[in-house]
Backbone as CSV, one residue per row, in Angstrom:
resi,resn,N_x,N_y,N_z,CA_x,CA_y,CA_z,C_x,C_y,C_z
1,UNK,-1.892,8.948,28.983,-2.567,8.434,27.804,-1.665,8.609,26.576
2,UNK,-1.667,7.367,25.734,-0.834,7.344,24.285,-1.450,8.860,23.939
3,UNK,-0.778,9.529,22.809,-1.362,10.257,22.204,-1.499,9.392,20.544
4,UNK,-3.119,9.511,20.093,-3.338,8.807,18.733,-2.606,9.389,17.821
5,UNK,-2.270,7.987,16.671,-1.586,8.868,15.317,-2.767,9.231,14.452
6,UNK,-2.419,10.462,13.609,-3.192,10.549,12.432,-3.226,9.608,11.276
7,UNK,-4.070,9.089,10.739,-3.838,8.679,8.984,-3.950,9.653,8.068
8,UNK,-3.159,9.666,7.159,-3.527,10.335,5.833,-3.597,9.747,5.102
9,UNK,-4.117,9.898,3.437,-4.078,9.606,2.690,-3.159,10.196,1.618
10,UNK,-2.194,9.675,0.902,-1.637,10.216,-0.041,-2.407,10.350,-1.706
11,UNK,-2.162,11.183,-2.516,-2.244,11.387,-3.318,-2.549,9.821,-4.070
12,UNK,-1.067,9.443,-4.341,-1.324,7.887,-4.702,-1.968,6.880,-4.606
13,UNK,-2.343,6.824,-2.854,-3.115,6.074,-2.423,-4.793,6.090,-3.196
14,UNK,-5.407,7.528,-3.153,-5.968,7.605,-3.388,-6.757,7.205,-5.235
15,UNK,-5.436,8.060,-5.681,-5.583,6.908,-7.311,-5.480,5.986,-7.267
16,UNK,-5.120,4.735,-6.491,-4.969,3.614,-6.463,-6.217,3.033,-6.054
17,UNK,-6.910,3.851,-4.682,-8.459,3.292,-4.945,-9.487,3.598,-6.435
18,UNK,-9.206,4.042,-6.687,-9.798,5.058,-8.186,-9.578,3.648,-9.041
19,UNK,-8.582,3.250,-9.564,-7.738,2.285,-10.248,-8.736,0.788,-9.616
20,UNK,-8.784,0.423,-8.443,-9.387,-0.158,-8.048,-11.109,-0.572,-7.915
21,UNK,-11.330,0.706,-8.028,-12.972,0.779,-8.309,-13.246,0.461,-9.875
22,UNK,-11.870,0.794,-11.128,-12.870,0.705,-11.997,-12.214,-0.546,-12.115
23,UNK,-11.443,-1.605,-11.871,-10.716,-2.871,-11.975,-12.335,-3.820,-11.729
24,UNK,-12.456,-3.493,-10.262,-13.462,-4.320,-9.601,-15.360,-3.979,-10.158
25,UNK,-15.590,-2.847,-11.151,-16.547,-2.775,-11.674,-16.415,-3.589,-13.314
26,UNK,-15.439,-3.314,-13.979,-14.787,-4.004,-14.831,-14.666,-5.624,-14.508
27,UNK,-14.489,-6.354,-13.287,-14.750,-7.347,-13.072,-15.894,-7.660,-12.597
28,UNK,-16.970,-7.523,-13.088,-18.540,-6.788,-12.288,-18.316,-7.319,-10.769
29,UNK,-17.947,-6.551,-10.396,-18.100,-6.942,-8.390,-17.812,-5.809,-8.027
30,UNK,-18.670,-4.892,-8.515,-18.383,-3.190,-7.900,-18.830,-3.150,-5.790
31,UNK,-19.904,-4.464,-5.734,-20.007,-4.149,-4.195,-18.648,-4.181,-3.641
32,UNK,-17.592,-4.983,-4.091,-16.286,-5.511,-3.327,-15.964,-4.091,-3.033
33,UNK,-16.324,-3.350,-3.960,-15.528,-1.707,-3.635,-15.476,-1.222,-2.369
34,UNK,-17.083,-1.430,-1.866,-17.786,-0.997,-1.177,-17.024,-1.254,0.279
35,UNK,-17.157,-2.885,0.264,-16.471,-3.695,1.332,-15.273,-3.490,1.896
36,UNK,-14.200,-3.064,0.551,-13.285,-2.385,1.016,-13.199,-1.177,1.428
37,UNK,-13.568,-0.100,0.786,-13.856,0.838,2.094,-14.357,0.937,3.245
38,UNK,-15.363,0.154,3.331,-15.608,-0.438,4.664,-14.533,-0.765,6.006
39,UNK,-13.482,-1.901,4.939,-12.832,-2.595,5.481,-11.192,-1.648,5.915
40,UNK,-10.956,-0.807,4.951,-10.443,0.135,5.474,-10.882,1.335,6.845
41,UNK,-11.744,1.917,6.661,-11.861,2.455,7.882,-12.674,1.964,8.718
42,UNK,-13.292,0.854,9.108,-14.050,0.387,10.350,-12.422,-0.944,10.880
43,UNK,-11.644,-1.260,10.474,-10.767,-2.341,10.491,-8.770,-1.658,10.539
44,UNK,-8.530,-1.291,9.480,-6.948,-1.146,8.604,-7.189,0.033,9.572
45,UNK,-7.241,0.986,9.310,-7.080,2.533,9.755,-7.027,2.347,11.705
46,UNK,-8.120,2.165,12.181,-8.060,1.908,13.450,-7.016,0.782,14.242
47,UNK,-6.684,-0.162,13.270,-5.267,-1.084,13.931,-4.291,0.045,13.851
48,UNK,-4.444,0.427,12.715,-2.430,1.417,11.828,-3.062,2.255,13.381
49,UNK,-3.767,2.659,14.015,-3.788,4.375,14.334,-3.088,3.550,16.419
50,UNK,-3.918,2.635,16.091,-3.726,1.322,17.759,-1.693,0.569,17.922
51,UNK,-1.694,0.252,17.173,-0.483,-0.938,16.686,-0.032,0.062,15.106
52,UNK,1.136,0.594,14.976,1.503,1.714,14.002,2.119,0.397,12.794
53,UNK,3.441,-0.266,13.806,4.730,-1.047,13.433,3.840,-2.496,12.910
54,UNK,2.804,-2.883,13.447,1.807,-4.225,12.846,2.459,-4.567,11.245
55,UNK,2.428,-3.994,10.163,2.895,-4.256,9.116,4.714,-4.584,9.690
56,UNK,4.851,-5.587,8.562,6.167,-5.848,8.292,7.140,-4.851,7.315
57,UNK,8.206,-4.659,7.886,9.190,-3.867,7.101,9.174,-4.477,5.397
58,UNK,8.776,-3.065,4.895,9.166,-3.346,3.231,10.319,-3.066,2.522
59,UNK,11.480,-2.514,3.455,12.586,-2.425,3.167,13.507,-3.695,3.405
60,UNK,12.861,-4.129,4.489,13.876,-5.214,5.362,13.657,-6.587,4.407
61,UNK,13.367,-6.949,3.367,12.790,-7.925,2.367,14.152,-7.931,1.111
62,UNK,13.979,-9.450,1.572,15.079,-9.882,0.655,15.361,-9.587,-0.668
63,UNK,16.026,-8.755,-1.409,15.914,-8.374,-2.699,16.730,-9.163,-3.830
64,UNK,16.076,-9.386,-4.955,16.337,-10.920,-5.847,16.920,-10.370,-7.194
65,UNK,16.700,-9.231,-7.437,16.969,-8.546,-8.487,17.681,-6.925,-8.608
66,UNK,18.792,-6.943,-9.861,19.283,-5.240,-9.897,18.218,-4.240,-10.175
67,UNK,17.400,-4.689,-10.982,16.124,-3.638,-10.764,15.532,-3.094,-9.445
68,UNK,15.476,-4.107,-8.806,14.745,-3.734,-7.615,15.667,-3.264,-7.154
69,UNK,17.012,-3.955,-6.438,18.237,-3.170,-5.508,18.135,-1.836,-5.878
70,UNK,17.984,-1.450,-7.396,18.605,0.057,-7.651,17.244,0.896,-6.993
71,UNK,15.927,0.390,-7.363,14.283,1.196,-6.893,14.447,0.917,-5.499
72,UNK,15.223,0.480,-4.138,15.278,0.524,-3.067,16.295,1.202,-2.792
73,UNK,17.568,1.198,-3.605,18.043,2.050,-3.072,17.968,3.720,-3.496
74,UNK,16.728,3.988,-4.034,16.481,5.435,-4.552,15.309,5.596,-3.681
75,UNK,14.538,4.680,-3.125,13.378,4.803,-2.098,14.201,5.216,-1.024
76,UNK,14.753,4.316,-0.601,16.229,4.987,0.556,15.910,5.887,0.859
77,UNK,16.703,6.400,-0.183,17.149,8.029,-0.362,16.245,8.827,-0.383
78,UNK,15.052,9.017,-0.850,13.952,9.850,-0.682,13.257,9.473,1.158
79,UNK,13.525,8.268,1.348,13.227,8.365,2.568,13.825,8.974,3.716
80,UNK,15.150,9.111,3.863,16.129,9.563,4.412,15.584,10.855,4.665
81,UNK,15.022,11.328,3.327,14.983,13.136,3.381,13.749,13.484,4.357
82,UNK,13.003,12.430,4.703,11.928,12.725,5.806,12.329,12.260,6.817
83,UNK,12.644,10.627,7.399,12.960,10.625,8.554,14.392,9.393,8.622
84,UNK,15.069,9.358,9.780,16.122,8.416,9.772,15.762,7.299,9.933
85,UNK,14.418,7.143,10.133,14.074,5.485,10.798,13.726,4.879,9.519
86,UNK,14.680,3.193,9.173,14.652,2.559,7.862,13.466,1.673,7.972
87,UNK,12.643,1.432,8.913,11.838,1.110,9.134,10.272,1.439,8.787
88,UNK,10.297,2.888,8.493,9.054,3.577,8.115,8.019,3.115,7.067
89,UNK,8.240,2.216,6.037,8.060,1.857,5.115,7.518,0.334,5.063
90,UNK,5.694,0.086,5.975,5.751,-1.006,5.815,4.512,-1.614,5.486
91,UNK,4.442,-2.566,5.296,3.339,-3.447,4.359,2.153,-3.911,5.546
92,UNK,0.808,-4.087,4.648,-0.135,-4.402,5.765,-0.707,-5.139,4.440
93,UNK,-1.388,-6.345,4.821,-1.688,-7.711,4.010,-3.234,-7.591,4.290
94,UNK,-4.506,-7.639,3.347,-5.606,-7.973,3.664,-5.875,-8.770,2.916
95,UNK,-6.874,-9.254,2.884,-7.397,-10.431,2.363,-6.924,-10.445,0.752
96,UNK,-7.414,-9.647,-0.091,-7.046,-9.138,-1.154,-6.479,-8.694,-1.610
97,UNK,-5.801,-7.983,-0.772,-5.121,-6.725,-1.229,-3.830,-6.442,-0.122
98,UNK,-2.820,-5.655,-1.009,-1.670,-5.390,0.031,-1.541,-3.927,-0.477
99,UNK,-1.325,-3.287,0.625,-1.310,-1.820,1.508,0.361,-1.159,1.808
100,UNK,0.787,-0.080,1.277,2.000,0.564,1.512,1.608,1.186,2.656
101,UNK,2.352,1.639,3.487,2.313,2.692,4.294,3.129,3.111,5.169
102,UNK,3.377,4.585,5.831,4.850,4.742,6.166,4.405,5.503,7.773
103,UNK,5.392,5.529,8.539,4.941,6.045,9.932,5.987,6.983,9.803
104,UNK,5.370,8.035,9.670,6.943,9.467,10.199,6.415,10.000,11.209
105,UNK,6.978,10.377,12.573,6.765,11.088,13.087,5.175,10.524,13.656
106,UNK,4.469,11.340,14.040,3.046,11.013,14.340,2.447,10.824,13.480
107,UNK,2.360,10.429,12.634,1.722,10.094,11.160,1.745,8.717,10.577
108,UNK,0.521,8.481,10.184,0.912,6.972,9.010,0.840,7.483,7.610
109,UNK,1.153,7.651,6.709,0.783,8.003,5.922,0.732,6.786,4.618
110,UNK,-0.985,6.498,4.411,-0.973,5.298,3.290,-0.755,5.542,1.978
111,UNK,0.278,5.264,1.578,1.071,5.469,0.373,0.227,4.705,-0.968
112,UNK,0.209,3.465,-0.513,-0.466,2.505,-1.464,-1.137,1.493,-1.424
113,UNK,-2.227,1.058,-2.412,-2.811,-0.275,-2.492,-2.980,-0.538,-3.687
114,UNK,-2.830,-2.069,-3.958,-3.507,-2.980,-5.018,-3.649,-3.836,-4.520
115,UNK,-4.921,-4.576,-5.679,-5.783,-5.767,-5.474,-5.065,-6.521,-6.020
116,UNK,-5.197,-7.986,-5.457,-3.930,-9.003,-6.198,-4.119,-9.209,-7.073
117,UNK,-5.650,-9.350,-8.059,-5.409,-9.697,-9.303,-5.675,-8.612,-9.937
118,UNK,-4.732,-7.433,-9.435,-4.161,-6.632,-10.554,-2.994,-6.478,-10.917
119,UNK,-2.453,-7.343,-10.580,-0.803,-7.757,-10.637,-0.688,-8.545,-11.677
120,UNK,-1.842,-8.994,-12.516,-1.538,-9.982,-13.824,-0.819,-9.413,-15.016
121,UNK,-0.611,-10.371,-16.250,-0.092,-9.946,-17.517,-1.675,-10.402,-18.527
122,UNK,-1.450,-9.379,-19.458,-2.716,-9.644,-20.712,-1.669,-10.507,-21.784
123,UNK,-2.002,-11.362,-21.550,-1.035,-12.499,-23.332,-1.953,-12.364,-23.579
124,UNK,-3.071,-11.995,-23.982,-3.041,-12.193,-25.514,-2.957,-10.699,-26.367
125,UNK,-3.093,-9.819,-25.839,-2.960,-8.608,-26.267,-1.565,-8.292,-26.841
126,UNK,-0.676,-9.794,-26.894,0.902,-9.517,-27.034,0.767,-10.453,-28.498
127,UNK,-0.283,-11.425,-28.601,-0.378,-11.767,-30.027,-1.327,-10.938,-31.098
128,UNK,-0.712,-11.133,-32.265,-2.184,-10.285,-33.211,-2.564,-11.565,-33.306
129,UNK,-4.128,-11.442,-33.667,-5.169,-12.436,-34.263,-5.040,-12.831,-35.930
């Protein structure tokens, strides 16, 4: 028999649902909250724990910019210091929302989430009235 991986939750992860609850009450659709937790552990958690590698590499992604090259190659490096596999570091897509998460060892550990439309810019908060 496989032996199952654990999930954890990171620190981050967890402010990031926090961040998310008050986004989606702020957009009055506080049930969506709901759904997503739901949708995390009856769904996300039980694939990551079945199928680990299911997400696509977030390292292995074409990089377009020196900003980013330099924030991957300092992720690298902090990754390195846990495990050799460049692979650890990978993305899981839901409906809404996209999911960090890393496999070391027997572990997934979910690093991160946001909701897509929290990825916007406020213009007008960049003009005065």
């Amino acid at each position: 028999m496989v032996e199952k991986l654990v999930v954890k939750l990171t620190a981050n992860f967890e402010r990031n649902l926090e961040e998310i609850e008050r986004f989606l009450i702020e957009a009055e659709a506080p049930q969506a909250f709901d759904g997503l937790l739901d949708k995390l552990l009856e769904t996300v958690i039980p694939n990551l724990e079945q199928f680990p590698e299911m997400g696509r590499s977030f390292l292995g992604q074409r990089v377009r910019s020196v900003e980013t090259m330099n924030a991957v190659a300092a992720l690298k490096e902090k990754l390195t210091a846990l495990t050799p596999e460049t692979e650890a570091i990978r993305e899981y897509v839901l409906k809404h929302y996209l999911m960090l998460y890393a496999v070391v060892g027997g572990t997934i550990y979910l690093l991160a989430i946001r909701h897509q439309r929290q990825l916007s810019f406020d213009f007008e908060g960049h003009w005065e009235h």
